[in-house]
C-alpha positions as CSV (number, residue, x, y, z in Angstrom):
1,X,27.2,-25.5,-17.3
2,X,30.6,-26.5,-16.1
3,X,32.5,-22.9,-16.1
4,X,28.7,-22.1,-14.8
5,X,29.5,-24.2,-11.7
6,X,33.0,-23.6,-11.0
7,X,32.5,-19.8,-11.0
8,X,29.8,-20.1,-8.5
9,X,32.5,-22.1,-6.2
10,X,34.9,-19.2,-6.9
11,X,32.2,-17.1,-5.3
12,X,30.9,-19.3,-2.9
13,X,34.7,-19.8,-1.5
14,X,35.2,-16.1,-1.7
15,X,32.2,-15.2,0.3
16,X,33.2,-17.6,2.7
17,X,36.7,-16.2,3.1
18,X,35.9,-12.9,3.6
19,X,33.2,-14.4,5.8
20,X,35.8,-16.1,8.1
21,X,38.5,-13.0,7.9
22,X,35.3,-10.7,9.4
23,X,34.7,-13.2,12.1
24,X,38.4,-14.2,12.8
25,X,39.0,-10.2,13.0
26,X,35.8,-9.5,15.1
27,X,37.5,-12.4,17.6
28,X,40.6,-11.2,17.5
29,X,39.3,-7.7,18.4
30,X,37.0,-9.0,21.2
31,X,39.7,-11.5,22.8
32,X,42.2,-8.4,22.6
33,X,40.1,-6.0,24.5
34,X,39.2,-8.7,26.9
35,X,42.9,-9.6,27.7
36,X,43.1,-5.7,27.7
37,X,40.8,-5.5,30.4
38,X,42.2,-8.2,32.1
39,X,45.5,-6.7,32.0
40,X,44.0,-3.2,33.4
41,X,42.2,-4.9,36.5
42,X,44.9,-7.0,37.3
43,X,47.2,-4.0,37.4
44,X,44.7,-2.0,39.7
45,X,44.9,-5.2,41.5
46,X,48.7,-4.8,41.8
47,X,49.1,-1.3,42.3
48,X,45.7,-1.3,45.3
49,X,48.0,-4.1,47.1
50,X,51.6,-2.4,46.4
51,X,50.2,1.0,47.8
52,X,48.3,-0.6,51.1
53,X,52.2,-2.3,52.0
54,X,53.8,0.7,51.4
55,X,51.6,2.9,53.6
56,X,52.0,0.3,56.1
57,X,55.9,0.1,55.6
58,X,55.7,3.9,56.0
59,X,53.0,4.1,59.0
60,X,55.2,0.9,60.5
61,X,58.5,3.2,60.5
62,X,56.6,6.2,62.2
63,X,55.1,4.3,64.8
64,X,58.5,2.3,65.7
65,X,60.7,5.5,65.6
66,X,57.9,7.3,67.5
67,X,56.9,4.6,70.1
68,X,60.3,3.4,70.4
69,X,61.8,6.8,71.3
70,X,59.7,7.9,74.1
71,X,60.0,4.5,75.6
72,X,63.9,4.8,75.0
73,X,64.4,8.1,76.7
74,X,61.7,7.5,79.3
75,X,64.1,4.0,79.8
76,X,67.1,6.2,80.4
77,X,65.5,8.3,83.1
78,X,64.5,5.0,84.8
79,X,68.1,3.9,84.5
80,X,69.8,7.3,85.4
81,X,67.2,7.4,88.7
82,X,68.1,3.9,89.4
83,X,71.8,4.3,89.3
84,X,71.5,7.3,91.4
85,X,69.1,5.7,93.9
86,X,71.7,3.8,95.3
87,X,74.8,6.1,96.0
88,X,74.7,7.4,99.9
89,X,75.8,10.8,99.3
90,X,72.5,11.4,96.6
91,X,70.3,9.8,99.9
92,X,72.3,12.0,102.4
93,X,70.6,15.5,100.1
94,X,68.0,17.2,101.1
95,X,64.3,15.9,99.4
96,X,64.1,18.5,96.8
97,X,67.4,18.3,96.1
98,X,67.4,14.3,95.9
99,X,64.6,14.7,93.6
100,X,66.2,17.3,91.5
101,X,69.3,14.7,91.1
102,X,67.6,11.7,90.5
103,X,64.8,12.6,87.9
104,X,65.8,13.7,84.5
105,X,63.9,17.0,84.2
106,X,63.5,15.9,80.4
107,X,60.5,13.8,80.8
108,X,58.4,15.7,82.7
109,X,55.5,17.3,80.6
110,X,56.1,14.8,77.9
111,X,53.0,12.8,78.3
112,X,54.8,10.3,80.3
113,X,53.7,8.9,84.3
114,X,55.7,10.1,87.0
115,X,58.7,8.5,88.3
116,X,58.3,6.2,91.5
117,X,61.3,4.9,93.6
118,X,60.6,2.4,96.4
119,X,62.9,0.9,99.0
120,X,63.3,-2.9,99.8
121,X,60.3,-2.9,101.3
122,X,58.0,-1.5,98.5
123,X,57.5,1.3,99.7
124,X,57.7,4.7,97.7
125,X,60.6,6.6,99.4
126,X,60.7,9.4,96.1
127,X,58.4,10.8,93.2
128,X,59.2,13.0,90.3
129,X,56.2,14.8,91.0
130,X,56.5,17.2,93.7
131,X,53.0,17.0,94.7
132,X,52.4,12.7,94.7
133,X,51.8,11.1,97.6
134,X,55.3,9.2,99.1
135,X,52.8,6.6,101.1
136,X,52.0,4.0,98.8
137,X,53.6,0.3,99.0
138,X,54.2,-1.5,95.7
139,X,55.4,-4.2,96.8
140,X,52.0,-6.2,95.7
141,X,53.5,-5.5,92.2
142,X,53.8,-8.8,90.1
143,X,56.8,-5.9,89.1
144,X,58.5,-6.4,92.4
145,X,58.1,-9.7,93.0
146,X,59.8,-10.2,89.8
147,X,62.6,-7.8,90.2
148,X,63.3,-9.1,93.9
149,X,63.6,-13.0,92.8
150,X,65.8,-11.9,89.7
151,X,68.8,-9.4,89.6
152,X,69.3,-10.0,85.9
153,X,66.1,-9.5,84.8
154,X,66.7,-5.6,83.1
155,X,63.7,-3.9,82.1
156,X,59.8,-5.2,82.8
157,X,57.0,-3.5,80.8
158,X,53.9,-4.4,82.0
159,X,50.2,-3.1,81.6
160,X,47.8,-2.1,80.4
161,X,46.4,-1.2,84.0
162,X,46.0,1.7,86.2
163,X,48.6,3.8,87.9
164,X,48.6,3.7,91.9
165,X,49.4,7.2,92.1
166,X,47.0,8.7,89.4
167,X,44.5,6.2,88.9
168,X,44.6,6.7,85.1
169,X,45.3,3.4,82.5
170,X,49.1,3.4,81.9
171,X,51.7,0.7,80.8
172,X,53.9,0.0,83.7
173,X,58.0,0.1,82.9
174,X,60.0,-0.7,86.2
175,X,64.0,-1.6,87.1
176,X,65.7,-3.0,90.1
177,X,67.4,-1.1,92.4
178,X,70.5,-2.9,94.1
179,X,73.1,-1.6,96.2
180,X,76.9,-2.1,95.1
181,X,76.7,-5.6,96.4
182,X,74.2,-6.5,94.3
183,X,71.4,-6.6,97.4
184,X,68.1,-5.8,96.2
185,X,67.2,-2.1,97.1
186,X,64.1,-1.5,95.4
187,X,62.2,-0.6,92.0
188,X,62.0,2.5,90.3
189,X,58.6,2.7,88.0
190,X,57.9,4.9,85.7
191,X,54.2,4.8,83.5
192,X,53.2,5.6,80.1
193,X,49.8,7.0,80.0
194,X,47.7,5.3,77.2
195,X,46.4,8.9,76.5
196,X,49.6,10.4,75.2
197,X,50.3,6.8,72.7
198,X,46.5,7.1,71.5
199,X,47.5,11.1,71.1
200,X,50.1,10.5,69.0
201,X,48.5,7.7,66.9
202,X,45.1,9.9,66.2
203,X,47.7,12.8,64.6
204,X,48.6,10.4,62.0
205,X,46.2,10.5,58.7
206,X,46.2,6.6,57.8
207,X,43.2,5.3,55.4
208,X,39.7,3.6,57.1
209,X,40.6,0.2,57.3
210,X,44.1,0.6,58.7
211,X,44.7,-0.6,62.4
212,X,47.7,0.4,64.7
213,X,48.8,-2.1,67.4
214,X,51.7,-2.2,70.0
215,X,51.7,-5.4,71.7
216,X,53.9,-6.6,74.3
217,X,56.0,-9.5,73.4
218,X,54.2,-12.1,75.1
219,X,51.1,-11.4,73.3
220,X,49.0,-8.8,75.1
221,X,47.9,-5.7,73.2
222,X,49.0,-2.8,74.6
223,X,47.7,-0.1,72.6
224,X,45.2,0.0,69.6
225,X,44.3,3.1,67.3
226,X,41.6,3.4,66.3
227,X,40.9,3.1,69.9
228,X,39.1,-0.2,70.9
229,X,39.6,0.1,74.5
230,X,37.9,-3.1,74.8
231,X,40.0,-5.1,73.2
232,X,43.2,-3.7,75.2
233,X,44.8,-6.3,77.7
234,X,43.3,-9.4,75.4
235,X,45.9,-11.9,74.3
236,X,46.9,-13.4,71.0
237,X,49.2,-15.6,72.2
238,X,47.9,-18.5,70.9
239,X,47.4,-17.4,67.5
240,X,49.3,-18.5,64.4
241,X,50.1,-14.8,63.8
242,X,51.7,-14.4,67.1
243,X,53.9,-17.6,66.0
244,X,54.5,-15.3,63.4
245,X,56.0,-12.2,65.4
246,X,58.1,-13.9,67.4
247,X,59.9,-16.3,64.6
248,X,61.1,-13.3,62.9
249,X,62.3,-9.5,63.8
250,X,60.1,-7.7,61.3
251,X,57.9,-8.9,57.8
252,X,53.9,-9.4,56.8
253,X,51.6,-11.9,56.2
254,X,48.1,-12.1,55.8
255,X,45.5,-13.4,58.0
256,X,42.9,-13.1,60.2
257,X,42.3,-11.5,63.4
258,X,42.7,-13.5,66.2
259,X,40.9,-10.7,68.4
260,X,37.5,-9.9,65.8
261,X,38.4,-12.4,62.8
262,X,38.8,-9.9,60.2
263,X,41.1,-10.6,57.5
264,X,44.4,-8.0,57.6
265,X,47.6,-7.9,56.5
266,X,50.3,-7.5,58.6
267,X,53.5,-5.3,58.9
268,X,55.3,-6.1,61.9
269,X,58.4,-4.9,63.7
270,X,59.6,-6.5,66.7
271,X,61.9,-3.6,68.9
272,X,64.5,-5.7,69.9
273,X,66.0,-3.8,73.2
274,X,62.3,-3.5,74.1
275,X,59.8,-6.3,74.5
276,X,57.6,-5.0,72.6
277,X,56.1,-5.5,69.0
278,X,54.2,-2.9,66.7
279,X,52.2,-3.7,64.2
280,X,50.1,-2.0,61.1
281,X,46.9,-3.9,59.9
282,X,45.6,-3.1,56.5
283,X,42.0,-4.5,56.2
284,X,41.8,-7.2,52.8
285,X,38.2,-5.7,52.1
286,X,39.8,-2.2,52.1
287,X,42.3,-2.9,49.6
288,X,39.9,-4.9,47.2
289,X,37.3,-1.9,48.2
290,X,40.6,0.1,46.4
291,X,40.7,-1.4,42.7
292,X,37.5,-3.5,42.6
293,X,35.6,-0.3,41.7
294,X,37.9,1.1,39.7
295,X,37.7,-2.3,38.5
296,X,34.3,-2.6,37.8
297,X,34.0,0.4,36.0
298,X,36.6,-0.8,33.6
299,X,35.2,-4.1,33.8
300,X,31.7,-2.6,32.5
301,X,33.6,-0.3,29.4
302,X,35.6,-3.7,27.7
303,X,32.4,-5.1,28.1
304,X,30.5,-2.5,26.3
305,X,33.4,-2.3,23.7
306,X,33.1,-6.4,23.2
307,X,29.6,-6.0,22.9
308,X,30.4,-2.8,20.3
309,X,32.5,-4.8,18.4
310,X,30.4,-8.0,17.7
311,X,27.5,-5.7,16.9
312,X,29.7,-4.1,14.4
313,X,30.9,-7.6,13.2
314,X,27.9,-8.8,12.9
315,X,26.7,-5.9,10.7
316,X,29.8,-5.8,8.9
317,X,29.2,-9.9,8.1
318,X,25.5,-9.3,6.9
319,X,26.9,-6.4,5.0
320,X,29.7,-8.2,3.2
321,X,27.2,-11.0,2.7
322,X,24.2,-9.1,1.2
323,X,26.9,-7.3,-1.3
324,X,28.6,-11.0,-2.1
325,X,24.7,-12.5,-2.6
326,X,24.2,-9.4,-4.9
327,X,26.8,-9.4,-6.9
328,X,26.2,-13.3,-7.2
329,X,22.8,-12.2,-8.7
330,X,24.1,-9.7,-10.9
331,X,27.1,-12.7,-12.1
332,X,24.2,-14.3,-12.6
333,X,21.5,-12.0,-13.9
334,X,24.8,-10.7,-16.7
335,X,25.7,-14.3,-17.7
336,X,21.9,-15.1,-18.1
337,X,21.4,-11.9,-20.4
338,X,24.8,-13.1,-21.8
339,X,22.8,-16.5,-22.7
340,X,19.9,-14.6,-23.9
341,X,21.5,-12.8,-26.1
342,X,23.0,-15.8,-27.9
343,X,19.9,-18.0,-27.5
344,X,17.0,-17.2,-30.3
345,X,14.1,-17.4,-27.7
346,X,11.7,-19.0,-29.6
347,X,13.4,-22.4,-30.5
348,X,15.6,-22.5,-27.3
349,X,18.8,-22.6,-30.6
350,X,21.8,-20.9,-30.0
351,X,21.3,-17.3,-32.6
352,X,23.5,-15.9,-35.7
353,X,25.8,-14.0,-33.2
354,X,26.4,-17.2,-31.8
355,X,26.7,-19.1,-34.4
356,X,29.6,-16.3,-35.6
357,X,31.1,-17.1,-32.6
358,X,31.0,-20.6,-33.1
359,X,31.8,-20.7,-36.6
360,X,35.4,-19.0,-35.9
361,X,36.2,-21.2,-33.8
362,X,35.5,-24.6,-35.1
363,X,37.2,-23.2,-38.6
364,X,40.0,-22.4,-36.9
365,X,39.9,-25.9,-34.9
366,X,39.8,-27.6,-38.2
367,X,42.3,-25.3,-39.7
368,X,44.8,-26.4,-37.0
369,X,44.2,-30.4,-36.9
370,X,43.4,-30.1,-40.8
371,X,40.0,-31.8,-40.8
372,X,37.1,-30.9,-42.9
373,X,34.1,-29.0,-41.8
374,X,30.8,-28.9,-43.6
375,X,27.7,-26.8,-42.9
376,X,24.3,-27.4,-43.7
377,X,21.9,-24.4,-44.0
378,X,17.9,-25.8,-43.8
379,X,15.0,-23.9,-45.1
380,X,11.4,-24.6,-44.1
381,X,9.7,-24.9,-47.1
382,X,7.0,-22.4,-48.3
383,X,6.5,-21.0,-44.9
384,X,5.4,-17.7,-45.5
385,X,1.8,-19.4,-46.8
386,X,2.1,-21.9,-43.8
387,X,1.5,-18.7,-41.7
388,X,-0.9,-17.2,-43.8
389,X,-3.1,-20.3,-43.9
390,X,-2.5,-21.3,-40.3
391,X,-1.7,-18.5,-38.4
392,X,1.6,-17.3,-36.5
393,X,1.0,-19.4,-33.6
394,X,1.2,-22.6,-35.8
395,X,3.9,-21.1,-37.8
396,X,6.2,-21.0,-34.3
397,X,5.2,-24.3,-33.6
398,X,6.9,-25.3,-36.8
399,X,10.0,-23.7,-36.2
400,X,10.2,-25.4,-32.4
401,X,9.5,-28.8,-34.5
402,X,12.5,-28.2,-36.8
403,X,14.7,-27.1,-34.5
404,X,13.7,-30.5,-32.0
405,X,14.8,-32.2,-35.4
406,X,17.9,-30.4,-35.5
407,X,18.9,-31.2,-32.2
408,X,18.0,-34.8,-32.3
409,X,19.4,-36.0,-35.4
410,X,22.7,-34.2,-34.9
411,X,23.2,-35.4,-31.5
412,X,26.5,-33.9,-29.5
413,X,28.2,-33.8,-33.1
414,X,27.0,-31.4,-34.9
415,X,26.1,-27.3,-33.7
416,X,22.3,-26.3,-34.6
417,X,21.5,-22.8,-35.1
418,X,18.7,-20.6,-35.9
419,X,20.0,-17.5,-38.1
420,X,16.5,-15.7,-39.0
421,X,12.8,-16.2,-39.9
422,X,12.5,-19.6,-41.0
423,X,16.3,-20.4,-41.9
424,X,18.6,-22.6,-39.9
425,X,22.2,-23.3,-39.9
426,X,24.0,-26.5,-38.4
427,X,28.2,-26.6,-38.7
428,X,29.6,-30.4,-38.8
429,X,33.1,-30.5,-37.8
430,X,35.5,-33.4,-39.1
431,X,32.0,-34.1,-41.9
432,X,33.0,-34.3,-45.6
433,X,30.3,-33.2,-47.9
434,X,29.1,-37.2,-48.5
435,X,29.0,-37.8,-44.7
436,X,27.1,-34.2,-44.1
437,X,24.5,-35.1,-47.1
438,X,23.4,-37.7,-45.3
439,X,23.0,-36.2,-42.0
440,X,21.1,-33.7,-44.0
441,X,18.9,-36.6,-45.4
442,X,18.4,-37.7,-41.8
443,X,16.8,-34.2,-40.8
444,X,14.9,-33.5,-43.8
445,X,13.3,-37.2,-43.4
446,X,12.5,-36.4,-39.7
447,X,10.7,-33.3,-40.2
448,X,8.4,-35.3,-43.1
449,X,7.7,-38.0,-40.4
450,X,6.3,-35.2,-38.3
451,X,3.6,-35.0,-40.9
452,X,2.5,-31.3,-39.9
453,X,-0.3,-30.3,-41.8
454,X,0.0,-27.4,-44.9
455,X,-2.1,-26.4,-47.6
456,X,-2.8,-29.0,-50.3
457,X,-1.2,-27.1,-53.0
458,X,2.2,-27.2,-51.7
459,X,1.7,-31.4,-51.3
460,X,-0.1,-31.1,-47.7
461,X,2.8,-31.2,-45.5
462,X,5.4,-29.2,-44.2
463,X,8.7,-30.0,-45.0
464,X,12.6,-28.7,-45.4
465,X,15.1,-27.9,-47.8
466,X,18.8,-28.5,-46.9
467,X,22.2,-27.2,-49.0
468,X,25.6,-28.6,-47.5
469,X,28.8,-27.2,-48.1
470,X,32.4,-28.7,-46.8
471,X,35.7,-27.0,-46.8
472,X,38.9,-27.7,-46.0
473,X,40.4,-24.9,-43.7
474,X,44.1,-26.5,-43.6
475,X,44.1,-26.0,-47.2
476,X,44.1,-22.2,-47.6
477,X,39.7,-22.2,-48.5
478,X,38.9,-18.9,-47.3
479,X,36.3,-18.8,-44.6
480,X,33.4,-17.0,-46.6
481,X,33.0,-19.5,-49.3
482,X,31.6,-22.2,-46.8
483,X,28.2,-20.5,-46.1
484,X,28.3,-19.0,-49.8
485,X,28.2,-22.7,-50.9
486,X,25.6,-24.4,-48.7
487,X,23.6,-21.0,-49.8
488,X,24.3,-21.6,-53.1
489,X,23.5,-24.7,-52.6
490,X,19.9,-24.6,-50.8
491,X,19.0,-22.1,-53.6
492,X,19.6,-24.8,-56.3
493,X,17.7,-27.6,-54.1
494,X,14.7,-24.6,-53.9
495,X,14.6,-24.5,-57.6
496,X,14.6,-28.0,-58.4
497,X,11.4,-28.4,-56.3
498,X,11.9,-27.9,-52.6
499,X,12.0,-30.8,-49.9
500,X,15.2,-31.8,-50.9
501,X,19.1,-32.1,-50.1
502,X,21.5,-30.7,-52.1
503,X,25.4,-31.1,-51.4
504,X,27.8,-28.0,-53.2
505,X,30.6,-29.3,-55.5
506,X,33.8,-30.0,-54.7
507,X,36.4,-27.2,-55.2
508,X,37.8,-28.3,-59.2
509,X,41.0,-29.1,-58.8
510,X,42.8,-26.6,-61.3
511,X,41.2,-24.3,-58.9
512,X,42.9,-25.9,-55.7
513,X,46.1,-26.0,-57.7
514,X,46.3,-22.3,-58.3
515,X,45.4,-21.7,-55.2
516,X,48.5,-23.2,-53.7
């Protein structure tokens, strides 16, 4: 029962380590595919964000080279007329000549406004277009105001509004004109049509979401793209982003519009020789738009995998566990049969294999620690006529009653056996033959106080006859002789009368001497 036991822990602790290695590896598998998936999103994450700032980088250097040229060279013309507006000998030419000298031919059919030069008065004196009217007076301007009060004041971009001359919306650039003296002269204006800026903006390919602005440096917008032309002349000065622009020359941040409140992020260059700042908004919801989907879709297949794998686990785990609980039943069902087959089935006694078993071992037990062992073979007396009289049914009733008496009166001592038919066997370790007679004595008495009825001419009841045996293993007897004896010695106990104990006699001594 105890090797019984402990080999059912052995299983028991088995199944439950391959249990937790199934479950341990399912986790492991699920965990790593969800860190896997992790990993994958956050990297569409990075790489959605790192490509948005580098097509605004790239978008932010076009439109500053682009914008920044025209108004550069458009700049110089207003310089070169200015210059030239001044010296007597260009005013002493004749008008188409003047204009010839003081307009640089280089602008004209760019997309840029013509070129207007007034005197002190405000009055336009010159165009660059042949055909605009000379009768206008500018001196209204906020322009010329500013110019008059302040020779050092250099370039003044203004806008967006709507030329004088031409009526359509332009950004105003003008410079002081001032004699050698430094006397204020006049203004030459030129304009930048908003058309030819929104032109060049729509011929760039730039993804939905995107916004182009050039604002002036004191916060108005200038130009947009895509084209909001509500939203041109509004101010952000007082937003933090504006704060923003003018701490720094160029950089991004993120935040929201202070014009429509959408969340962007900003690339920003401020031009530096010209007031102006450009800018290239990338809408937040059109870069998550980017990788959540992409996202999502990975999101859903580590999802499916996880739930793949813990499906499989979970099969594999009732697998495993079916095949452990059935081998447990065939351990089981094998040492049973194993029992069985040493286990006469009718008196619950261990059988002759096992008593072969048993025998080999407790002879060689005694054969080591040099102790006796006796054995006792018990016969039920005239049985054969018990069954004839009574029947089978009563016959096994017998043998159960003998064997109970076995197993009683020996107690955890002795080793009771049934070897066939009505014939039993019990082995005595560390008995001599006086010590194993009187067991004997005990059993034969016990099955007489069971007082099971027999026929009258065998005395009425059943009863037993016993022969003991002893031997002394450590002293060379072989093995054989032991059961030889008791047989011997049941046989002489049968002819002296049945119901009766009789012990073998010693070994003689001349015997035991040659033997050694």
């Amino acid at each position: 029962m105890v090797l019984r036991a402990t080999a059912t822990a052995i299983r028991a602790h088995l199944a439950d380590r391959a249990s937790r290695t199934i479950a341990a590896g399912g986790t492991c598998l699920v965990l790593c595919l969800t860190l896997l998936g992790v990993y994958l999103c956050l990297d569409l994450r990075d790489v959605a964000w790192h490509n948005a700032r580098r097509n605004a980088a790239n978008l932010l250097a076009v439109i500053e080279e682009g914008v920044g040229h025209s108004l550069r060279v458009y700049d110089l013309s207003l310089q070169s007329s200015a210059r030239l507006a001044r010296r007597p000998d260009i005013a002493a030419l004749d008008p188409e000549l003047r204009r010839l000298a003081l307009f640089d031919t280089a602008v004209a059919g760019s997309g840029l406004g013509p070129i207007v030069i007034t005197d002190a008065a405000g009055d336009v004196r010159m165009t660059s277009d042949a055909d605009g009217r000379n009768r206008l007076n500018m001196s209204t301007l906020p322009n010329f105001q500013i110019h008059r009060a302040d020779p050092d004041v250099g370039l003044i971009l203004s806008g967006p509004t709507r030329s004088r001359l031409t009526g359509e919306p332009i950004i105003r650039m003008t410079r002081r004109i001032q004699t050698p003296d430094g006397t204020f002269a006049g203004i030459v204006s030129g304009s930048i049509m908003l058309e030819h800026f929104q032109a060049l903006f729509d011929r760039l390919h730039f993804d939905d979401g995107i916004a182009l602005n050039v604002f002036h440096r004191d916060g108005t917008l200038l130009i947009r793209a895509p084209a909001r032309p509500d939203a041109l002349g509004q101010s952000i000065g007082a937003s933090a982003g504006y704060k923003t622009y003018r701490s720094q020359t160029r950089g991004e941040f993120q935040g929201r519009s202070f014009l429509d409140g959408v969340e962007r992020v900003y690339s920003f260059a401020d031009l530096e020789d010209l007031p102006l700042i450009v800018t290239v908004a990338t809408d937040v919801d059109s870069i998550r738009a980017v990788w959540i989907y992409k996202a999502a879709i990975v999101g859903v297949l580590i999802l499916f995998l996880c739930i793949l794998s813990l499906g499989l686990t979970v099969l594999l785990h009732r697998e495993v566990g079916q095949h452990m609980a059935a081998e447990a039943t065939t351990r089981e069902a094998n040492a049973a049969l194993a029992v069985l087959a040493r286990t006469d089935g009718l008196t619950g006694l261990p059988n002759r294999r096992s008593y072969d078993e048993h025998f080999a071992v407790e002879w060689a037990r005694a054969a080591q620690f040099r102790t006796p062992l006796a054995l006792m073979i018990v016969d039920a007396d005239h049985f054969k006529q018990f069954n004839d009289r009574f029947g089978h049914q009563r016959g096994d009733e017998v043998l159960k009653a003998v064997a109970d008496c076995l197993h009683r009166t020996l107690g955890v001592g002795g080793l009771s056996f049934r070897i066939g038919g009505e014939e039993f066997v019990a082995l005595l370790p560390g008995l001599d033959v006086t010590a194993a007679s009187v067991a004997a004595e005990r059993i034969r008495r016990a099955v007489v106080n069971l007082r099971i009825p027999h026929a009258p001419e065998v005395g009425g009841t059943a009863t037993v006859t016993i022969g003991v045996a002893c031997a002394n293993p450590g002293g060379g007897d072989p093995p054989e002789t032991l059961f030889t004896a008791a047989d011997a010695a049941l046989y002489a106990a049968k002819t002296a009368g049945r119901n009766r104990v009789r012990a073998a006699a010693p070994p003689d001594p001349v015997t035991l001497a040659l033997r050694a």
